[in-house]
C-alpha positions as a Python dict, from the first residue, in 0.01 Angstrom:
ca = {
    (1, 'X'): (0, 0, 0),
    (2, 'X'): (-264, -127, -153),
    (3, 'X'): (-453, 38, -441),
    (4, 'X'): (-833, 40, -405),
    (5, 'X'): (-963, -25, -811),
    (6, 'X'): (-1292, -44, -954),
    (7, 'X'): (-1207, -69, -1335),
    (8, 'X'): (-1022, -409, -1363),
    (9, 'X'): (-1115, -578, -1694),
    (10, 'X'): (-1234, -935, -1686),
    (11, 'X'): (-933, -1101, -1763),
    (12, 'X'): (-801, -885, -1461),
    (13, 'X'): (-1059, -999, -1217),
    (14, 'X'): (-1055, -1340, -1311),
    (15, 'X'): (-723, -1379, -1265),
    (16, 'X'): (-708, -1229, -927),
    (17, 'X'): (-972, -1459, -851),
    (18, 'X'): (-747, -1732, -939),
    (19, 'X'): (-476, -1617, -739),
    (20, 'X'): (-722, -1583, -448),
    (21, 'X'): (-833, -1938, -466),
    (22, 'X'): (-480, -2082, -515),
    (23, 'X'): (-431, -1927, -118),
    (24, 'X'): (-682, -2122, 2),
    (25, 'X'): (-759, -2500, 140),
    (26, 'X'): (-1110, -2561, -59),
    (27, 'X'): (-1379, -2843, -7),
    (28, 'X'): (-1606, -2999, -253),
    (29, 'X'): (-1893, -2755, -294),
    (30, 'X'): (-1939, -2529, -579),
    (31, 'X'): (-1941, -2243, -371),
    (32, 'X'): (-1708, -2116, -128),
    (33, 'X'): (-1769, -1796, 134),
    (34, 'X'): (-1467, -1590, 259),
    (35, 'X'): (-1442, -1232, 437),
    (36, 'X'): (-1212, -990, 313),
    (37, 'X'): (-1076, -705, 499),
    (38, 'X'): (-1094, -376, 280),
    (39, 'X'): (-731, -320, 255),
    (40, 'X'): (-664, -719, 168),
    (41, 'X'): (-506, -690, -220),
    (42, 'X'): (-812, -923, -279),
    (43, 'X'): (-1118, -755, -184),
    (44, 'X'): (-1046, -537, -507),
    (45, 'X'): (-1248, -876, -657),
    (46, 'X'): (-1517, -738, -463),
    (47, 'X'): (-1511, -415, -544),
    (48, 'X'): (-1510, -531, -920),
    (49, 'X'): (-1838, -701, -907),
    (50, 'X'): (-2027, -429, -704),
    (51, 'X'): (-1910, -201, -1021),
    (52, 'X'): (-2014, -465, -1272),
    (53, 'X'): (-2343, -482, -1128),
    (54, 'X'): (-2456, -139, -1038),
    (55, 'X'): (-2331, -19, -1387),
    (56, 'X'): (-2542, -277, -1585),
    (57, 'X'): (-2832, -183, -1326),
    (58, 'X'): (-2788, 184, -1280),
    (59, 'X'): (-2504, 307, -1466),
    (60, 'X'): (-2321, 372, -1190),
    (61, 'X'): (-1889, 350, -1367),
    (62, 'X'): (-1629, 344, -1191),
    (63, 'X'): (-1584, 706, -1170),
    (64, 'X'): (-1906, 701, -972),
    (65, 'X'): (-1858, 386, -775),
    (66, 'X'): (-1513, 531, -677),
    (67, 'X'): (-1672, 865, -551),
    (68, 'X'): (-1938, 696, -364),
    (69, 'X'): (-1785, 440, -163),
    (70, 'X'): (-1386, 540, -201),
    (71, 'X'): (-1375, 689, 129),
    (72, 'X'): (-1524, 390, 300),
    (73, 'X'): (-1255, 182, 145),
    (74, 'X'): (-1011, 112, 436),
    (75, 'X'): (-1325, 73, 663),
    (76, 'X'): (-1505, -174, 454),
    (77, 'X'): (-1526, -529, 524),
    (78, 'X'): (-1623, -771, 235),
    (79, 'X'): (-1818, -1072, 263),
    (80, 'X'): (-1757, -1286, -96),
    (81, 'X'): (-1912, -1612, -261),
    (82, 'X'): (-1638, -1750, -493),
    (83, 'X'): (-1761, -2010, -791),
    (84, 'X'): (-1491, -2229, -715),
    (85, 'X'): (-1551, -2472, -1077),
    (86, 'X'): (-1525, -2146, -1240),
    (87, 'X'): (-1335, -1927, -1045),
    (88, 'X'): (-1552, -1635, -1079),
    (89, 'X'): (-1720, -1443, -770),
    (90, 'X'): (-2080, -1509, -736),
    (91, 'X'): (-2166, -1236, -494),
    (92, 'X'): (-2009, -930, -243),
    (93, 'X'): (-2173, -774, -24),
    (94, 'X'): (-1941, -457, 188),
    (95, 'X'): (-2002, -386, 543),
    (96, 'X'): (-1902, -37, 664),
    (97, 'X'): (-1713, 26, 1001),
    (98, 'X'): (-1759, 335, 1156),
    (99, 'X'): (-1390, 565, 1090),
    (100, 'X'): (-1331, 918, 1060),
    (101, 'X'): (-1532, 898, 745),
    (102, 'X'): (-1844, 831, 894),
    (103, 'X'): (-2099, 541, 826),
    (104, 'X'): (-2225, 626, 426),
    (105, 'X'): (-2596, 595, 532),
    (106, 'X'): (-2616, 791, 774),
    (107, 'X'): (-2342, 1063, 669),
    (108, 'X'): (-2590, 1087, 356),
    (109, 'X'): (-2896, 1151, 558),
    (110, 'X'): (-2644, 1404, 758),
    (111, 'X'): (-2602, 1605, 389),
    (112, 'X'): (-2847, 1872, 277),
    (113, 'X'): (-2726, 1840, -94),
    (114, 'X'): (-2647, 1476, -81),
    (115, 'X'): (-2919, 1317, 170),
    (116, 'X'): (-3205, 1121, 10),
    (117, 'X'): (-3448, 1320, 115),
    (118, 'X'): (-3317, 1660, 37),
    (119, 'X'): (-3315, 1934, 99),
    (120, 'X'): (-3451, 1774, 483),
    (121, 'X'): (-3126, 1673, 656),
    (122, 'X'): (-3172, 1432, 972),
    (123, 'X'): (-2853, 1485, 1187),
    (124, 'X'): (-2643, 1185, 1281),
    (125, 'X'): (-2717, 1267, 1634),
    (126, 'X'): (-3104, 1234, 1596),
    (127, 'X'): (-3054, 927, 1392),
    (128, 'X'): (-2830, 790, 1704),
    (129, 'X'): (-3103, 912, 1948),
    (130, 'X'): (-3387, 762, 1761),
    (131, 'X'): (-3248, 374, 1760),
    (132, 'X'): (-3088, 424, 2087),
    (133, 'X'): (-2726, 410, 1970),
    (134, 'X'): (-2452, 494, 2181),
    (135, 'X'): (-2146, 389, 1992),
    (136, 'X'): (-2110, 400, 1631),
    (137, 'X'): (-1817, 185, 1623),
    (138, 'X'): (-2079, -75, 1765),
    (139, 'X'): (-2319, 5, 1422),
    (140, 'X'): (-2249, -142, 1052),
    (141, 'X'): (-2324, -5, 736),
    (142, 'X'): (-2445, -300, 507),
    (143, 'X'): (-2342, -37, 211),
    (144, 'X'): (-2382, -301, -95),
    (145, 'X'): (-2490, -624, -242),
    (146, 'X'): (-2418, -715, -612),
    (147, 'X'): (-2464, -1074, -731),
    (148, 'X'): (-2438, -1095, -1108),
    (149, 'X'): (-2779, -1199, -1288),
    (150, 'X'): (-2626, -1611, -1391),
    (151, 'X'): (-2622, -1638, -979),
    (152, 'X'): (-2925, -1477, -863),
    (153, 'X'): (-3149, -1807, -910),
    (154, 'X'): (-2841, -1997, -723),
    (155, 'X'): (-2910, -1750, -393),
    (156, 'X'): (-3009, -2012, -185),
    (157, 'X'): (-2758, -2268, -238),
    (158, 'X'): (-2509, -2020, -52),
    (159, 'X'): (-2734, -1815, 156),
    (160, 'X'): (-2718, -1976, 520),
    (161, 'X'): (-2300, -2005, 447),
    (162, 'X'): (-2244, -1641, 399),
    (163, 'X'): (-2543, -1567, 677),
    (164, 'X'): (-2317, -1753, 956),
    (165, 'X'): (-2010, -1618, 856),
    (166, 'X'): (-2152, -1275, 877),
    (167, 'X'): (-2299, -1332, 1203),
    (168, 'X'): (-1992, -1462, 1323),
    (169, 'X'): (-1780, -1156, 1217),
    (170, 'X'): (-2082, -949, 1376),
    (171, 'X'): (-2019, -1159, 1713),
    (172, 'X'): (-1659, -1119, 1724),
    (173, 'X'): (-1642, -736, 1653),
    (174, 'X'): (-1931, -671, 1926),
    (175, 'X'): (-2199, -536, 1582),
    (176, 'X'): (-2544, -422, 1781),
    (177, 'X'): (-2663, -155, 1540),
    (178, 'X'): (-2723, -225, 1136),
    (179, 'X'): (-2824, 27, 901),
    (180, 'X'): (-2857, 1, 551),
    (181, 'X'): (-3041, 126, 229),
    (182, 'X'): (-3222, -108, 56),
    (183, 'X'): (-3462, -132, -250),
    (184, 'X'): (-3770, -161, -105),
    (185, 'X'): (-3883, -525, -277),
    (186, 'X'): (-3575, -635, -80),
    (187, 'X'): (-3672, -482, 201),
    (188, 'X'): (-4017, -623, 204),
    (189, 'X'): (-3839, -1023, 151),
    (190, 'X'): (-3608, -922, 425),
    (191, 'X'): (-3900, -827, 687),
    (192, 'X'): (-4225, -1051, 517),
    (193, 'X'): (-4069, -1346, 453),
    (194, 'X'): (-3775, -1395, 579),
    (195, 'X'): (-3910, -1209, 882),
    (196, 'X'): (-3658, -987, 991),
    (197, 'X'): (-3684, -693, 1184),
    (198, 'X'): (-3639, -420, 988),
    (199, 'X'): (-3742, -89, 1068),
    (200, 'X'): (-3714, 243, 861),
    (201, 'X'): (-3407, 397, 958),
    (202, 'X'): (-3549, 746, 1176),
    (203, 'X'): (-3877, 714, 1014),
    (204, 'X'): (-3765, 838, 680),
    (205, 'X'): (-3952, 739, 339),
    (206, 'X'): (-3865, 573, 36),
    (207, 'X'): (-3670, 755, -223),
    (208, 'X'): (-3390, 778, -539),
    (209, 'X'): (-3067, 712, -421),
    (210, 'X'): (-2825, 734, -665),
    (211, 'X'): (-3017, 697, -968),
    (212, 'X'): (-3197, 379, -855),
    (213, 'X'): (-3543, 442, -743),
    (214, 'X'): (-3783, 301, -469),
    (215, 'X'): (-3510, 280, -199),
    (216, 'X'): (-3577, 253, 176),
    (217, 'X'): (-3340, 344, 460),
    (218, 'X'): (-3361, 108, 747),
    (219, 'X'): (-3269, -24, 1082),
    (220, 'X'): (-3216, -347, 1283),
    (221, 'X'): (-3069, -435, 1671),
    (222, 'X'): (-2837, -690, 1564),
    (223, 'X'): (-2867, -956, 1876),
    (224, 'X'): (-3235, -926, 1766),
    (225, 'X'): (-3154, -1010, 1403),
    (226, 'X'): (-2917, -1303, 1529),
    (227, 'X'): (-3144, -1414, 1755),
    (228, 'X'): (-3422, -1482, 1520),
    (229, 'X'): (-3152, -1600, 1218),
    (230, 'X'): (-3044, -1905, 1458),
    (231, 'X'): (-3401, -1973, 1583),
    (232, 'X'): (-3474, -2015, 1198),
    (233, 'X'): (-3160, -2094, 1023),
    (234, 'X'): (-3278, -2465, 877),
    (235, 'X'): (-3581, -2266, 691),
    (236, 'X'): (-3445, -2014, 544),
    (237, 'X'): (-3299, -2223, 218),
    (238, 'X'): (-3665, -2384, 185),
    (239, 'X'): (-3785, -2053, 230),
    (240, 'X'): (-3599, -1876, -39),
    (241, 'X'): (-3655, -2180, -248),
    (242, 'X'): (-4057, -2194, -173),
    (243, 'X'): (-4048, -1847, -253),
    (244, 'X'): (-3884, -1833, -576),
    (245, 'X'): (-4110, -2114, -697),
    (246, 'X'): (-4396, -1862, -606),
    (247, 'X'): (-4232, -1599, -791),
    (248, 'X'): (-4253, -1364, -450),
    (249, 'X'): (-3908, -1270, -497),
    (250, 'X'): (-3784, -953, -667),
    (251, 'X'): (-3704, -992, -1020),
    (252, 'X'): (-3312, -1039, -1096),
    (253, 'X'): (-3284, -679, -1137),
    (254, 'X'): (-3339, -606, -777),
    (255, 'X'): (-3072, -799, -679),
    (256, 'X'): (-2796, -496, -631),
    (257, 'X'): (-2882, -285, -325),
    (258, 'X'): (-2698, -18, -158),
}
C-alpha cells in the first residue's frame, strides 16, 4: 500500500524524481508533462512540491498540508511538469474526484466552522442546484497548484503541454463541472486574459482560506472551458508571454493556489 508523505527531504524527492524519469521514454525538451494517479508511489513527488510551496508562501507544514488534503489522497489525480536536465519537478497541480470524502471545495463551503465564509454555510445541494450539477462524479476539484519561484517565469514554455493533457484526462473521464479556489489575481488572468469562463462558485465572495488571503471560489462548465481552450490554444503561449512582458501577471508569490 502505498504511503501518502508530505515531509520527504530534498535528497528524498530528488531521488524519487530520478527513479520516476528512469520509467519513462523522454524526448528532447526540457520539460516533460505526466499524470499521476493519487495512489501511484510517484505522485508523493507531487505532493512534495505542493508542501514546499505553500509552506514558503503560507506556512502551511506538513502537518497542515496532511490535514487538509489527506483525505482527498486516493481521489486525487496529479498533473506534473518534470525538469528533465535537472530532474527536479517544475510544477503539480491535484485534481479532486468526487469519493466518499466529498469534493474539498465544496465540503468546505458545506462546514459552518471550516467554510470560508463562516459562520454562513452554503449546502452542497444548493451549490449543485445553483450550477446545474447533477452528478458529482462528473465535477473536479482543481484543489492545488504549486510551481516553485526558479519556474514561475518558465510558465509558458510548458503551459499548452500540461493544458492538453488535462483536457484530455477531462475528456476521457466524462469532467463537465470544475470548481476550484483560487487567489483572486489568478482568477482575474484566468477570466481577463486568458478569457476563461469563470464564475464565482454560488455567488460567494472573496475571502482567507487557510491563512492566504484574497481567495475566490469559482466555477466553470468544462465543454465550455474546452471549447474556448482549442478555439485559442496557438495564443495562449504569446499570451502569457505578452503578458509577462507587461508585467499583468501576478507576482511569483501568487503562483500557489488552492
Amino acid at each position: 500500500m502505498t504511503e501518502y508523505v508530505y515531509d520527504m527531504s530534498d535528497p528524498e524527492r530528488d531521488a524519487l524524481t530520478e527513479h520516476f524519469l528512469s520509467t519513462k521514454r523522454l524526448g528532447c525538451n526540457r520539460f516533460a508533462c505526466f499524470a499521476l494517479e493519487g495512489t501511484d508511489p510517484f505522485a508523493n513527488i507531487a505532493r512534495q512540491l505542493e508542501r514546499e510551496v505553500f509552506e514558503a508562501s503560507w506556512g502551511n507544514d506538513s502537518a497542515t498540508m496532511k490535514q487538509e488534503y489527506g483525505p482527498y489522497d486516493e481521489s486525487s489525480l496529479f498533473f506534473i511538469v518534470v525538469d528533465v536536465h535537472d530532474k527536479v519537478p517544475a510544477a503539480a497541480l491535484r485534481m479532486i474526484r468526487n469519493s466518499p470524502a466529498g469534493l474539498k471545495t465544496i465540503v468546505d463551503l458545506d462546514d459552518c466552522r471550516k467554510s470560508p465564509i463562516a459562520p454562513t454555510a452554503i449546502p452542497v445541494d444548493e451549490v449543485m442546484r445553483h450550477h446545474g450539477i447533477d452528478d458529482l462524479d462528473r465535477c473536479w476539484d482543481g484543489a492545488t497548484a504549486a510551481i516553485p519561484r526558479r519556474y514561475r517565469r518558465k510558465l509558458a514554455a510548458t503551459h499548452v503541454h500540461l493544458m492538453r493533457i488535462m483536457a484530455l484526462a477531462a475528456m476521457r473521464e466524462d469532467i463537465q463541472h470544475f470548481v476550484a479556489v483560487l487567489d483572486a489575481p489568478v482568477v482575474r488572468v484566468a477570466r481577463d486574459i486568458l478569457g476563461l469562463p469563470l464564475i464565482p462558485l454560488a455567488g460567494t465572495p472573496p475571502f482567507t482560506h487557510m491563512d492566504a488571503p484574497n481567495n475566490q471560489a469559482v466555477y466553470a462548465h468544462v465543454p465550455s472551458l474546452l471549447g474556448l481552450a482549442g478555439r485559442r490554444n496557438r495564443k495562449v503561449g504569446q499570451r502569457i508571454r505578452a503578458s509577462f512582458a507587461e508585467k499583468t501577471l501576478p507576482s511569483p508569490e501568487q503562483f500557489a493556489t488552492r
